[in-house]
PAZAPA-4460 file (N, C-alpha, C; in steps of 0.05 Angstrom, whole numbers, plus 32768, in hexadecimal, padded with zeros to 4 digits):
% residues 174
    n_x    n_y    n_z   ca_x   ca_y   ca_z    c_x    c_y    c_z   seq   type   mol
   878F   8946   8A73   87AA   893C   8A79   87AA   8929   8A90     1      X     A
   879C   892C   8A9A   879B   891B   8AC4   8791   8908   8AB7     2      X     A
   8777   88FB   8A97   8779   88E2   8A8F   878B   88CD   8A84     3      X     A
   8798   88E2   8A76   87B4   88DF   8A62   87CC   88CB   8A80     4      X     A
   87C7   88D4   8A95   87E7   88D8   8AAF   87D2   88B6   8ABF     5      X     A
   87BE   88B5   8ABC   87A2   88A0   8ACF   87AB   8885   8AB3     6      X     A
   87A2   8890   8A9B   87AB   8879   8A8B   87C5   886E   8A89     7      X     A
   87D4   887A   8A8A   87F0   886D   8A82   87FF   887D   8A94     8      X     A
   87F8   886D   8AB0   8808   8870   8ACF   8824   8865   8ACA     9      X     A
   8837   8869   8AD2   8849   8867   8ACF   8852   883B   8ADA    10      X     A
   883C   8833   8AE2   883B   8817   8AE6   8830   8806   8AC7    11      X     A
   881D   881B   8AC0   881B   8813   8AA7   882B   8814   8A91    12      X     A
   8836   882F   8A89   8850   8829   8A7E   8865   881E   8A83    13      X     A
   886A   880C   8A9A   887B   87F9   8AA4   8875   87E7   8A90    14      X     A
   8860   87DB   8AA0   8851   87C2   8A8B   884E   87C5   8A6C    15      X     A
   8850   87DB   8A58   884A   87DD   8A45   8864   87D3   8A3D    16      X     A
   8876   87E6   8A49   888E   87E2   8A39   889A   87C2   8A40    17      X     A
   8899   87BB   8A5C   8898   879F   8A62   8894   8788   8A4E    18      X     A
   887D   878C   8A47   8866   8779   8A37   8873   8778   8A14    19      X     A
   8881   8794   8A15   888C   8794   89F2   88A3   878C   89EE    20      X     A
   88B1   8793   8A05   88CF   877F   8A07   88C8   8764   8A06    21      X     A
   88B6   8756   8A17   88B2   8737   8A10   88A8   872F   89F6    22      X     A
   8891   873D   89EB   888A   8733   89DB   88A0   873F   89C3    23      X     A
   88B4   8750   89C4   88C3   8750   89AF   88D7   8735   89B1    24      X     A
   88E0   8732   89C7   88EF   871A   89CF   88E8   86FA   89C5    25      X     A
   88C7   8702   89CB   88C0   86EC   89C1   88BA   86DB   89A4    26      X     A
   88B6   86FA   898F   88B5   86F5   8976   88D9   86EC   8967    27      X     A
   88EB   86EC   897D   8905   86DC   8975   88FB   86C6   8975    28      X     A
   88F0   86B7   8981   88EB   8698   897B   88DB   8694   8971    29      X     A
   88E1   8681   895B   88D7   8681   8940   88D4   8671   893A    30      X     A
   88BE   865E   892D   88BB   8640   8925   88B9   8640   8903    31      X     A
   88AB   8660   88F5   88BA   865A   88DC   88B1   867E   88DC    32      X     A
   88C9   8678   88BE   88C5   86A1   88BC   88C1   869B   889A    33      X     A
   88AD   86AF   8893   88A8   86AC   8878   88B2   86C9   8861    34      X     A
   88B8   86C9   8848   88C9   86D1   883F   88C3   86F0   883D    35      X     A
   88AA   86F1   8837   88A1   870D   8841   8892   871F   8855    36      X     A
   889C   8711   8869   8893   871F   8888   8888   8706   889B    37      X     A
   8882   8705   88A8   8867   86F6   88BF   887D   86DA   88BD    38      X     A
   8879   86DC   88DB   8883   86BA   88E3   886F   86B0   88FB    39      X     A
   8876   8696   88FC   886F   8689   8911   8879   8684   892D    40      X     A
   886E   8694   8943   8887   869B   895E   887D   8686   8976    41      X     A
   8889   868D   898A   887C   867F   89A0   886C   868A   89AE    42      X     A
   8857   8699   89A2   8846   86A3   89B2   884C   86C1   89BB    43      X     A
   8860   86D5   899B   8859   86EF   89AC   884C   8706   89A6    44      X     A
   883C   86FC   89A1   881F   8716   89A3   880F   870A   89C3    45      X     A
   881C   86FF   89CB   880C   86EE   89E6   8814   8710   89FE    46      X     A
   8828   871A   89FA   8829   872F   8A0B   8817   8744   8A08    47      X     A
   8815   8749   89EC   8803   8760   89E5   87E7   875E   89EB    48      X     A
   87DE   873D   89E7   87BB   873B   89E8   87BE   8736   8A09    49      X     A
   87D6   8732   8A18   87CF   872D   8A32   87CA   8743   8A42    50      X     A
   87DE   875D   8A35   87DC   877B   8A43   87BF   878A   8A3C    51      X     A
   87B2   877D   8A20   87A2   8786   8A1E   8784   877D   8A33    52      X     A
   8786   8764   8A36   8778   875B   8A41   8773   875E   8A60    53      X     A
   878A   8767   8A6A   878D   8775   8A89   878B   8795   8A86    54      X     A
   8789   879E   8A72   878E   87B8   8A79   8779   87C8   8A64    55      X     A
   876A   87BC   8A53   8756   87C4   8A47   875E   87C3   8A1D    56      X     A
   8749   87D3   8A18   875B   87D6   89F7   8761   87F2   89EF    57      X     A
   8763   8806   8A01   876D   8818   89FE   878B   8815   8A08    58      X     A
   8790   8809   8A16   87B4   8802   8A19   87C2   87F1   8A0F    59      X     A
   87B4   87DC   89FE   87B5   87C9   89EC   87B3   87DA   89D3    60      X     A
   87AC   87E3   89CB   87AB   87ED   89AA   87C3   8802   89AD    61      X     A
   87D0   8815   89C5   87E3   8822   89C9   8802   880E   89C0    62      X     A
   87FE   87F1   89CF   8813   87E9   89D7   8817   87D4   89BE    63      X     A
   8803   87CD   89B7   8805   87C0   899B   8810   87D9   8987    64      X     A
   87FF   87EE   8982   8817   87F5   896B   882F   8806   8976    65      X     A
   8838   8808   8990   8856   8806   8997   8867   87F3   898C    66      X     A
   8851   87D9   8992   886C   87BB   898C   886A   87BA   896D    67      X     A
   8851   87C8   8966   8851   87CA   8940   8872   87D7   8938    68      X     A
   8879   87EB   8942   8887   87FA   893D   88A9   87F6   894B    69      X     A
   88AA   87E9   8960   88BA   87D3   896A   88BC   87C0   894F    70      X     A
   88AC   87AA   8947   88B2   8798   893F   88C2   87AA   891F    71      X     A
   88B5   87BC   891E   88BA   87D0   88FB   88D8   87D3   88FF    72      X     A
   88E4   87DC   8912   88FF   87E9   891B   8912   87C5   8917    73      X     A
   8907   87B3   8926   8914   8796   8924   891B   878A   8911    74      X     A
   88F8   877F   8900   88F8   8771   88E9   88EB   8784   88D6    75      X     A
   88F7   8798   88CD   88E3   87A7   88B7   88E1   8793   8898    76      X     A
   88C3   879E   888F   88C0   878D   8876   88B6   87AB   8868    77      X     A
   88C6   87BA   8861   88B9   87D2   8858   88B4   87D9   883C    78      X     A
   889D   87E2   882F   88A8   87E2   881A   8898   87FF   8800    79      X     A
   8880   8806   881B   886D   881E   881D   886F   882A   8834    80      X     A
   886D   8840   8830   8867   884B   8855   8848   8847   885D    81      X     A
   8833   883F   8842   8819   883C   884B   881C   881D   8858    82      X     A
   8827   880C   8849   8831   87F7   884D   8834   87F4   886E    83      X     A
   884D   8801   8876   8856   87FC   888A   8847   8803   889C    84      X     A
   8834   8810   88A8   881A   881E   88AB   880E   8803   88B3    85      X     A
   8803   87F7   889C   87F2   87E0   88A3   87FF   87C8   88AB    86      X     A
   8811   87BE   88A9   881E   87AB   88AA   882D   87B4   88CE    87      X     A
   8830   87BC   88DC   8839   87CD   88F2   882F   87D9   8901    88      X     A
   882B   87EC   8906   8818   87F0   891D   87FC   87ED   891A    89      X     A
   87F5   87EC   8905   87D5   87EA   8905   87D0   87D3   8909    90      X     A
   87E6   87BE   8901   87DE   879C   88F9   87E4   879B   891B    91      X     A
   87FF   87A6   8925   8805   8799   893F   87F0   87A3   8957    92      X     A
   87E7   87BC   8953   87CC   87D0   8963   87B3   87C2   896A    93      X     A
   87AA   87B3   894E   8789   87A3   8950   8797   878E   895F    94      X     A
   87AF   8781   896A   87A9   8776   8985   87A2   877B   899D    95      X     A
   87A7   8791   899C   878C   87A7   89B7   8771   87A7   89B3    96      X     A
   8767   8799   89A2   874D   8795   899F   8742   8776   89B2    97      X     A
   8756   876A   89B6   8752   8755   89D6   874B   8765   89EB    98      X     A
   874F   8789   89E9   8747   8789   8A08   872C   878D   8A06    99      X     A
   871E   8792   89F2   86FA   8796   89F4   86F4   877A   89FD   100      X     A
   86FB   8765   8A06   86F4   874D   8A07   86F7   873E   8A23   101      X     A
   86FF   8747   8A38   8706   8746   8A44   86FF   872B   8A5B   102      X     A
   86E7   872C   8A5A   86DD   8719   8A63   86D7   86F8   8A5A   103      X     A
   86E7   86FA   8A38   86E7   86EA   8A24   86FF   86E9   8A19   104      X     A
   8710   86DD   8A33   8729   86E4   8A1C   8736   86DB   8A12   105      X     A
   8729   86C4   8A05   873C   86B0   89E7   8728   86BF   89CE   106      X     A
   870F   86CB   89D9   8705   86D9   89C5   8713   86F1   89BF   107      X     A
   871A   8701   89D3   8729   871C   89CA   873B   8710   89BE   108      X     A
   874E   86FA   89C4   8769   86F0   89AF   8769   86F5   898E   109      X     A
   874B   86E1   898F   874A   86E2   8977   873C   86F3   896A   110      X     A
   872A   8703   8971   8726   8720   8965   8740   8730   8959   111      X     A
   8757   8734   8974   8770   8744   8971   8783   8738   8959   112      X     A
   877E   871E   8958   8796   870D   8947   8780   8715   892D   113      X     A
   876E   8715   8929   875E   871F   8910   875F   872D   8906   114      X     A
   8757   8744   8919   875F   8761   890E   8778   8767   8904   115      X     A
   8794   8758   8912   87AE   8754   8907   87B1   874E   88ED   116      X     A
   879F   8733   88E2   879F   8724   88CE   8795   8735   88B9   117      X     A
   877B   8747   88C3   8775   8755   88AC   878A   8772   889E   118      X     A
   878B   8775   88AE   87A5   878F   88AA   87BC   8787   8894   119      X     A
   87C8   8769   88A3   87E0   875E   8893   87D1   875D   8877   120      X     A
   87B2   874E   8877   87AB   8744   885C   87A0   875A   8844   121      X     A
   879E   8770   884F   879B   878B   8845   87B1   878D   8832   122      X     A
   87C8   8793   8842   87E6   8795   883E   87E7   8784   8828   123      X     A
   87E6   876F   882F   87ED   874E   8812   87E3   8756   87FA   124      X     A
   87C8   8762   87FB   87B6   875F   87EA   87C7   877F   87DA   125      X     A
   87C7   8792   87E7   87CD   87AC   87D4   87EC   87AF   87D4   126      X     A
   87FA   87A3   87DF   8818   87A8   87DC   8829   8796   87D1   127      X     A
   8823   877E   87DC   8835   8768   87DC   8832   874C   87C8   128      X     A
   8813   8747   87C5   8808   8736   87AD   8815   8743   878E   129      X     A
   8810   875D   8788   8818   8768   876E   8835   8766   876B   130      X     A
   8849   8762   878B   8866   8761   878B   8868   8753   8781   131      X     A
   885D   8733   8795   886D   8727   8797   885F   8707   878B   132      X     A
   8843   8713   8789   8836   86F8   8773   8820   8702   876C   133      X     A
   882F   8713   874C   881D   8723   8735   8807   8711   8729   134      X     A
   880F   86F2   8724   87F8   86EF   8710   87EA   86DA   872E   135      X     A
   87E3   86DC   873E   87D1   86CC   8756   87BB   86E1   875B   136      X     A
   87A9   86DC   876A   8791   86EE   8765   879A   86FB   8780   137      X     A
   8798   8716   8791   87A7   8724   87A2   879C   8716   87BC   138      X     A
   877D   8711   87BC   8777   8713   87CB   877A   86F1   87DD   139      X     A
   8782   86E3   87C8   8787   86BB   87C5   8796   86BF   87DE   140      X     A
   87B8   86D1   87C9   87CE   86C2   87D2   87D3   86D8   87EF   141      X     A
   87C9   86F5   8800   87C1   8700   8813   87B7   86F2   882B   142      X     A
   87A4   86E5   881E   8794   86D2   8836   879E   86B9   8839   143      X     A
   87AC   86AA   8824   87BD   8697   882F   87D9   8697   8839   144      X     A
   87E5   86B1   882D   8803   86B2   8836   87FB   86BE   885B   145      X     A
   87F2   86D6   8855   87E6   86D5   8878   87DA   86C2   888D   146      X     A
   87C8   86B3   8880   87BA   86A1   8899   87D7   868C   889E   147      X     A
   87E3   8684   8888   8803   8677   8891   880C   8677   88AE   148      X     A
   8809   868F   88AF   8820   868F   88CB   880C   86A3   88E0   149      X     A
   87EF   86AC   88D7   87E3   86BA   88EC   87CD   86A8   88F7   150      X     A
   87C9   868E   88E8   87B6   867A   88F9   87C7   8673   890B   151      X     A
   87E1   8666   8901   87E3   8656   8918   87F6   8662   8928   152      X     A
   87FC   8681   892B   87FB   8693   8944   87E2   8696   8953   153      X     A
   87CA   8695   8943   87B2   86A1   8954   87B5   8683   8966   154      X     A
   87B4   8664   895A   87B0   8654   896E   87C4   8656   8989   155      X     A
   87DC   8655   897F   87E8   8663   8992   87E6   866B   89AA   156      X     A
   87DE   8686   899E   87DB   869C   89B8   87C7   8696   89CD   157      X     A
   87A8   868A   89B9   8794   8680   89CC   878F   866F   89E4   158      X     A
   87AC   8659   89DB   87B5   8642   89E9   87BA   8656   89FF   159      X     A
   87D2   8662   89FB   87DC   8673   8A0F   87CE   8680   8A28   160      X     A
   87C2   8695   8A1C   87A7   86A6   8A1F   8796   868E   8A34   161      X     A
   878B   8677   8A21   8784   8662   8A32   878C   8663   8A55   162      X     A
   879E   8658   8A46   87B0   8649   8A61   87B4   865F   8A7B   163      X     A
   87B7   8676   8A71   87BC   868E   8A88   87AA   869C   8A99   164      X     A
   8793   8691   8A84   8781   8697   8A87   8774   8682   8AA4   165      X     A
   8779   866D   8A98   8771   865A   8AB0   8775   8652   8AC8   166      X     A
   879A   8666   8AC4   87A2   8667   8AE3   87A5   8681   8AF1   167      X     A
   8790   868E   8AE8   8788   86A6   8AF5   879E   86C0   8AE9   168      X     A
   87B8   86B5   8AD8   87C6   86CD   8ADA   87BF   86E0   8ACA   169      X     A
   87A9   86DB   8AB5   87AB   86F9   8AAD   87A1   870E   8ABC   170      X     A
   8795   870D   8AD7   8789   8721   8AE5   87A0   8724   8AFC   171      X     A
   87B5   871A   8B01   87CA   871C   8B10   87D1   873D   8B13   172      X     A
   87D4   874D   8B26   87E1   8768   8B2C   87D3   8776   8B1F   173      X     A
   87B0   876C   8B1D   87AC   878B   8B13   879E   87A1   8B33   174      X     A
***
């Protein structure tokens, strides 16, 4: 229990919940939203790979599938509960996979935006191809309806990630 009270100090769950309010805030701004889930934002998975990146990927895979489950409660696209599973916290979770990276961290980005991508493309492939484009091959229209709007989030975030990177803030207050 004394690791349980050391990990998630009450400064850290500041920041956790901090970090999910912005990046829920931030997936309001929207440059396009597509018809069955995933849009293009201003950069907000940038909170999740940033918490992950200061605080490891054990608080990052926590706080990613919080905001999985955040974003579920906002914009739900439901339509399985296995479904929602992968598409949600598991998809929003493997952005805590930036914190193994730490010392690389447009590499952890894109690891975390990966692991995101594969989750969603799971999802496409067994739920949503048979929905919603029967005669396309599952795994075509999965990998292109996803990379849509998760490439050019991953460039995104990296820019970001970049840039924060360069002015020292991601290591700010730890």
């Amino acid at each position: 229990m004394a690791k349980f009270r050391k990990a998630f100090s009450t400064k850290i769950l500041a920041e956790i919940i901090t970090f999910v309010a912005l990046a829920t805030a931030l997936s309001f701004v929207t440059f396009t939203i597509l018809p069955q889930g995933g849009s293009v934002t201003a950069g907000s998975m940038v909170p999740i790979l940033w918490l992950s990146l200061r605080r490891g990927a054990k608080i990052g895979l926590f706080t990613g599938a919080l905001y999985g489950v955040v974003q579920l409660v906002v914009m739900p696209y439901a339509y399985n509960p296995a479904q929602v599973l992968f598409d949600y916290p598991f998809a929003f979770g493997c952005l805590g996979l930036a914190g193994f990276f730490k010392k690389w961290p447009t590499f952890g980005v894109v690891v975390g935006t990966t692991g995101r991508f594969v989750m969603h493309f799971i999802s496409g492939v067994v739920w949503f191809a048979p929905m919603f484009a029967p005669d396309l091959d599952p795994f075509v229209y999965s990998a292109g309806y996803n990379a849509s709007y998760m490439l050019p989030e991953m460039v995104i975030s990296v820019v970001i990630i970049y840039l924060l990177q360069k002015s020292k803030a991601l290591n700010i207050y730890l």
